[in-house]
C-alpha positions in Angstrom: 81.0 -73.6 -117.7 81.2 -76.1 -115.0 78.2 -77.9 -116.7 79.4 -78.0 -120.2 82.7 -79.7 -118.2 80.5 -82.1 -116.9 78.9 -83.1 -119.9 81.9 -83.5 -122.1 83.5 -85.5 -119.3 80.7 -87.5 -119.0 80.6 -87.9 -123.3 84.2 -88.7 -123.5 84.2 -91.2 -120.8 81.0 -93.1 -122.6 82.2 -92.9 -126.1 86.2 -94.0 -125.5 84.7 -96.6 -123.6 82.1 -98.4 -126.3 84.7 -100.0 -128.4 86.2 -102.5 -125.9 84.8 -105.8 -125.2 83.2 -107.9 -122.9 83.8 -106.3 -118.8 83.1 -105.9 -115.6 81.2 -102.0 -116.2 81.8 -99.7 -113.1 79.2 -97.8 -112.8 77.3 -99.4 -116.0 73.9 -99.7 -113.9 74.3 -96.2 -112.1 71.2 -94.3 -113.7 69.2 -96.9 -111.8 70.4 -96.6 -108.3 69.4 -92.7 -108.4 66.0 -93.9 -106.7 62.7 -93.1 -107.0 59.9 -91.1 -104.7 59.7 -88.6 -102.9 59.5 -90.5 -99.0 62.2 -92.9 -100.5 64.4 -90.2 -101.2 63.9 -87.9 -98.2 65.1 -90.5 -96.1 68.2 -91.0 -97.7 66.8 -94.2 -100.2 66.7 -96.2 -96.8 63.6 -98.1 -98.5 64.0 -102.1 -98.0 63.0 -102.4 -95.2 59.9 -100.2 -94.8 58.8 -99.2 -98.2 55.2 -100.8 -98.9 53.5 -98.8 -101.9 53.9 -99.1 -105.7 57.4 -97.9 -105.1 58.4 -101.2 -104.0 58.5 -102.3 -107.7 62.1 -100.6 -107.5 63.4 -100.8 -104.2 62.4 -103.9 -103.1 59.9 -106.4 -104.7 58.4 -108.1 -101.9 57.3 -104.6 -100.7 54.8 -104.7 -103.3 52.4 -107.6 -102.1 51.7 -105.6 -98.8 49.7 -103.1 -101.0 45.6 -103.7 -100.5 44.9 -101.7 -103.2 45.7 -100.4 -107.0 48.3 -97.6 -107.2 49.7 -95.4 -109.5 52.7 -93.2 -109.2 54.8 -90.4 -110.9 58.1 -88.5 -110.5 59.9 -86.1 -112.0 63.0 -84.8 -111.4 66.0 -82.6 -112.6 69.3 -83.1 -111.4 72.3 -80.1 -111.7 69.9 -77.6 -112.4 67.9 -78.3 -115.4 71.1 -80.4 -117.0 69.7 -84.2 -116.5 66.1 -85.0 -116.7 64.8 -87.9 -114.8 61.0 -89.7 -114.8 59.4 -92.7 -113.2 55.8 -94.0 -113.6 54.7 -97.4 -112.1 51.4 -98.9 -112.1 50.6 -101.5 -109.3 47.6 -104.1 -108.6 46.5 -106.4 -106.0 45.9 -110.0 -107.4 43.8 -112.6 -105.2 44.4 -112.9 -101.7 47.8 -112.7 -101.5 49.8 -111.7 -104.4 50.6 -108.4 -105.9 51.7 -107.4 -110.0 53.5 -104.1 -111.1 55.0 -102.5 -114.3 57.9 -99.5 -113.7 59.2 -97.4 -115.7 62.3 -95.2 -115.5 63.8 -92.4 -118.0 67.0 -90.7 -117.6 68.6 -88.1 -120.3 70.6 -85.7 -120.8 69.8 -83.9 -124.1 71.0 -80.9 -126.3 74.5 -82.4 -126.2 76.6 -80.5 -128.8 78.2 -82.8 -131.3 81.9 -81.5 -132.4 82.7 -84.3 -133.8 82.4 -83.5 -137.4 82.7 -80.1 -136.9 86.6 -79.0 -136.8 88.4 -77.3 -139.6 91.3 -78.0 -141.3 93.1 -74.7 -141.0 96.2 -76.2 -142.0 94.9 -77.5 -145.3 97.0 -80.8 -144.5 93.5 -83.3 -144.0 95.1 -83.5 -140.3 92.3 -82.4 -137.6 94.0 -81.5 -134.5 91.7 -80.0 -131.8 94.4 -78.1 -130.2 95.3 -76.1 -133.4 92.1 -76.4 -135.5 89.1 -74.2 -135.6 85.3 -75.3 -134.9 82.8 -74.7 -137.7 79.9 -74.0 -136.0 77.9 -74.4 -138.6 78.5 -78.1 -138.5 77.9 -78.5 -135.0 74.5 -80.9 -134.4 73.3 -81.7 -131.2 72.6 -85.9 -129.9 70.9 -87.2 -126.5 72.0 -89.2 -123.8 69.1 -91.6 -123.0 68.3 -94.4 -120.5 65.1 -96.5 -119.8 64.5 -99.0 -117.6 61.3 -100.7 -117.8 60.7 -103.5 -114.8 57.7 -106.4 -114.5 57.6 -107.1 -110.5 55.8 -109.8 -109.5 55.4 -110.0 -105.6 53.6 -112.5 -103.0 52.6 -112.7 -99.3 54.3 -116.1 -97.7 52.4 -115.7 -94.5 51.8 -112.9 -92.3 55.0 -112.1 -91.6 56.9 -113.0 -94.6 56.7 -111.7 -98.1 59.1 -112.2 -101.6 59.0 -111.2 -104.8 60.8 -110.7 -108.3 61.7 -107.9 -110.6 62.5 -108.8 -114.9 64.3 -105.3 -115.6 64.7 -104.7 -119.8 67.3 -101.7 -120.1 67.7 -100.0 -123.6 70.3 -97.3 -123.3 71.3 -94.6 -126.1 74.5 -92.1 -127.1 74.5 -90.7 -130.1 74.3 -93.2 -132.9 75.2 -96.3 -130.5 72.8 -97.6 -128.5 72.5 -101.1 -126.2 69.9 -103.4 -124.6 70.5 -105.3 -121.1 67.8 -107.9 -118.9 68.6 -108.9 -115.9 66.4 -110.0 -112.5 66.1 -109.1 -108.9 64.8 -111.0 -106.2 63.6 -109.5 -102.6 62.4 -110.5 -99.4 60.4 -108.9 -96.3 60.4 -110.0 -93.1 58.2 -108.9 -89.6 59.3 -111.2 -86.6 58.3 -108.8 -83.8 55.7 -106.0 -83.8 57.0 -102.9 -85.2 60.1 -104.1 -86.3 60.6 -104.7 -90.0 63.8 -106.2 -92.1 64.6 -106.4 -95.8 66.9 -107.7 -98.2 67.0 -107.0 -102.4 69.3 -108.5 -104.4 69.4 -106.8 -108.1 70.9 -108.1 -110.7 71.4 -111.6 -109.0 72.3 -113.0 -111.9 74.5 -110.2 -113.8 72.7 -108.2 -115.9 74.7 -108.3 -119.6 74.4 -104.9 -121.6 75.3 -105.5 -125.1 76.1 -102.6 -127.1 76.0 -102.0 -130.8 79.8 -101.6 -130.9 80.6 -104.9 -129.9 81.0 -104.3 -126.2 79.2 -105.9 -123.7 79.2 -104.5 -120.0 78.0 -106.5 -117.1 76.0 -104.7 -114.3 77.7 -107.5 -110.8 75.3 -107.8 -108.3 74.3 -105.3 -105.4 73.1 -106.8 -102.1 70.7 -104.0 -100.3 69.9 -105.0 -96.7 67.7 -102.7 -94.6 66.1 -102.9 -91.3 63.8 -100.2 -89.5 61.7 -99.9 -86.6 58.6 -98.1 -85.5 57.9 -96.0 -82.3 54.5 -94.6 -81.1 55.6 -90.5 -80.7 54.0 -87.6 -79.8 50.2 -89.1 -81.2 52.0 -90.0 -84.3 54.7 -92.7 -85.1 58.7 -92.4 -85.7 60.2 -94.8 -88.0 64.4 -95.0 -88.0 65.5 -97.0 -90.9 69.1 -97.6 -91.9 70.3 -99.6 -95.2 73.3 -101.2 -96.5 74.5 -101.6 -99.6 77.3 -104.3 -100.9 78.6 -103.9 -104.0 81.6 -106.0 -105.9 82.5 -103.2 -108.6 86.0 -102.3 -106.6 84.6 -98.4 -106.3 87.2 -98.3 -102.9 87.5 -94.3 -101.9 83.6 -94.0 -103.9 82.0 -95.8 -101.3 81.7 -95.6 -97.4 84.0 -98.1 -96.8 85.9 -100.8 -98.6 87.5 -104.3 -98.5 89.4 -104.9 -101.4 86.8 -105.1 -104.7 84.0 -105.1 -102.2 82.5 -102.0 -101.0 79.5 -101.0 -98.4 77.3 -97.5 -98.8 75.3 -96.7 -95.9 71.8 -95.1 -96.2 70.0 -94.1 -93.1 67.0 -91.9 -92.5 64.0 -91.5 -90.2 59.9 -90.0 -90.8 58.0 -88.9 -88.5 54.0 -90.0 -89.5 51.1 -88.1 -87.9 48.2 -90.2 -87.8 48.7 -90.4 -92.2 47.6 -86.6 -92.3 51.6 -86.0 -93.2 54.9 -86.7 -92.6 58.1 -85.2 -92.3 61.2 -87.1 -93.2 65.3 -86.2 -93.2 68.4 -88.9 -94.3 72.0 -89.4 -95.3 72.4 -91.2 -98.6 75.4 -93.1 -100.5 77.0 -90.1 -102.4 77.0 -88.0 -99.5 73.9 -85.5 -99.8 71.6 -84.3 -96.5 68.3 -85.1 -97.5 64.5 -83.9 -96.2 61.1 -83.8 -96.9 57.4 -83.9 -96.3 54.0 -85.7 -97.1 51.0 -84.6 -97.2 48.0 -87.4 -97.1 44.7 -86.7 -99.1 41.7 -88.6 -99.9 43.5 -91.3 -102.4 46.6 -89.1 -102.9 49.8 -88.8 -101.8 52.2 -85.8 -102.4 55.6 -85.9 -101.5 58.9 -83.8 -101.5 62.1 -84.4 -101.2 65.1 -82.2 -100.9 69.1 -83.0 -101.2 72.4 -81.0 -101.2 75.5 -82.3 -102.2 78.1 -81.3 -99.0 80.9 -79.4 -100.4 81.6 -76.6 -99.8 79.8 -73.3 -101.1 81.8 -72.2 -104.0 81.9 -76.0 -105.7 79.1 -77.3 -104.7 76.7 -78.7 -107.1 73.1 -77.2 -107.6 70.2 -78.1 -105.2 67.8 -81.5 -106.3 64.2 -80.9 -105.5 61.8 -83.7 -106.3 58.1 -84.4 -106.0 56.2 -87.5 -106.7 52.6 -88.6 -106.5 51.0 -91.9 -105.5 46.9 -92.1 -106.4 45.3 -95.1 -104.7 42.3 -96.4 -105.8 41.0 -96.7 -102.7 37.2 -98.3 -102.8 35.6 -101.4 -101.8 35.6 -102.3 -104.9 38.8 -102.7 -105.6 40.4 -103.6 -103.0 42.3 -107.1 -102.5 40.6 -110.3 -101.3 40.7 -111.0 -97.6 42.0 -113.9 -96.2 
């Protein structure tokens, strides 16, 4: 019962919602700030700072030019229970001496939503439809999808040793029912290393307002989010520790639904920390923005890496909302053959 709530909520707040125009849309870009892997995600999505696989494609550009190598990865995911389906795939490749290309691609639905719409009847015989006295004819009910893709070009290139930058072109093509929308908008990142072992971010997406026009007429902008990380790594117990805490700024006016707020502008904290042995595996644990206790593990084979993550929402038993398990993989093709030219 409390997911068929969810779901018409969730339905009634989209639909209502298409017909106005031109605005500001809280929450408009939220199916992309869910995250993606399975180290990402165990730490809490404390990423900018640290992350340096094909990942970085989504969490921060610049990340990507510190791969040597080609990589692939996939994730799939199911959020309350089996309700919402999420999956990512990203391809990444090593250009030259010191620039990096990637393609990402993210889908979230929710699917088998029953469709009432056409379905009441008229038991008054009057042509007036009035859920609150009317019957459903099942026989009329269909069913429609909720769908979401995102599908990012990342483009990413080493400065010097110690500085990297890069660029995301994000297409979004979104679908209810019979109304669907298309959005572009950019993001722009940069990593820095000043000292040894220390390691700071900074990701800006949609720096330039992403527009998502729907088919209806109304057009909802996605305002920027700043995402600033820093991390640092520690030599511990024959293997390495890594804290890493980000920050995110957003200008949406969420107030109570973030950390902390200052009129319109609000900051969600991220932190987490993994614990690598020698890259044989890792173990990983985090806090994240909506307020979920994350941990996981990685295991490191020849060209593959397996990862799981874990979260539970904190409320308490009786409301709390079903356990999130995910598990990506990242295969790098790792040969002389392929990998990038040294400077």
């Amino acid at each position: 019962m409390k997911k068929v709530t969810l779901v018409l909520s969730f339905l009634f707040i989209s639909i209502t919602s298409l017909y106005s125009q031109t605005v500001i849309g809280k929450y408009a870009g939220e199916f992309l700030a869910i995250g993606v892997g399975g180290r990402a995600l165990a730490m809490g999505s404390a990423q900018v700072a640290i992350v340096n696989d094909v990942t970085a494609g989504y969490w921060n550009p610049a990340g990507l030019a510190r791969i040597n190598y080609p990589q692939v990865a996939l994730m799939h995911e199911e959020h309350f229970g089996s309700l919402a389906n999420y999956n990512y795939g990203a391809v990444a490749i090593p250009y030259g001496k010191d620039m990096s290309f990637g393609i990402s691609l993210i889908r979230s639905s929710i699917d088998g939503i029953p469709d009432t719409r056409n379905a009441l009847y008229d038991a008054n015989g009057d042509g007036i439809l009035d859920i609150h006295t009317d019957r459903l004819d099942y026989t009329k009910i269909t069913e429609f999808s909720n769908t979401d893709w995102a599908f990012y070009l990342t483009f990413a290139k080493r400065h010097s040793d110690n500085f990297y930058w890069g660029a995301n072109v994000k297409l979004i093509k979104r679908n209810i029912a019979e109304y669907s929308a298309m959005g572009i908008g950019f993001d722009v990142g940069a990593f820095y290393n000043p000292i040894e072992n220390l390691f700071l971010g900074a990701n800006v997406q949609d720096v330039t307002t992403t527009i998502v026009a729907w088919s209806t007429g109304r057009n909802e902008l996605i305002t920027p989010t700043a995402k600033v990380g820093v991390a640092y790594s520690v030599k511990f117990l024959g293997g390495t520790i890594m804290p890493a805490i980000d920050f995110d700024l957003r200008f949406e006016n969420r107030q109570t639904a973030s950390t902390f707020n200052v009129g319109p502008v609000s900051f969600d904290l991220h932190g987490g920390f993994e614990y690598n042995f020698k890259n044989v595996f890792a173990v990983r644990a985090g806090y994240n923005d909506v307020k979920q206790f994350t941990v996981g593990a990685g295991v490191f084979l020849p060209k593959l890496q397996i990862d799981y993550s874990f979260a539970r929402f904190s409320q308490s038993e009786v409301e709390r909302l079903p356990d999130t398990h995910r598990i990506s993989l990242i295969l790098t093709l790792e040969e002389p053959k392929f990998l990038r030219d040294q400077l």
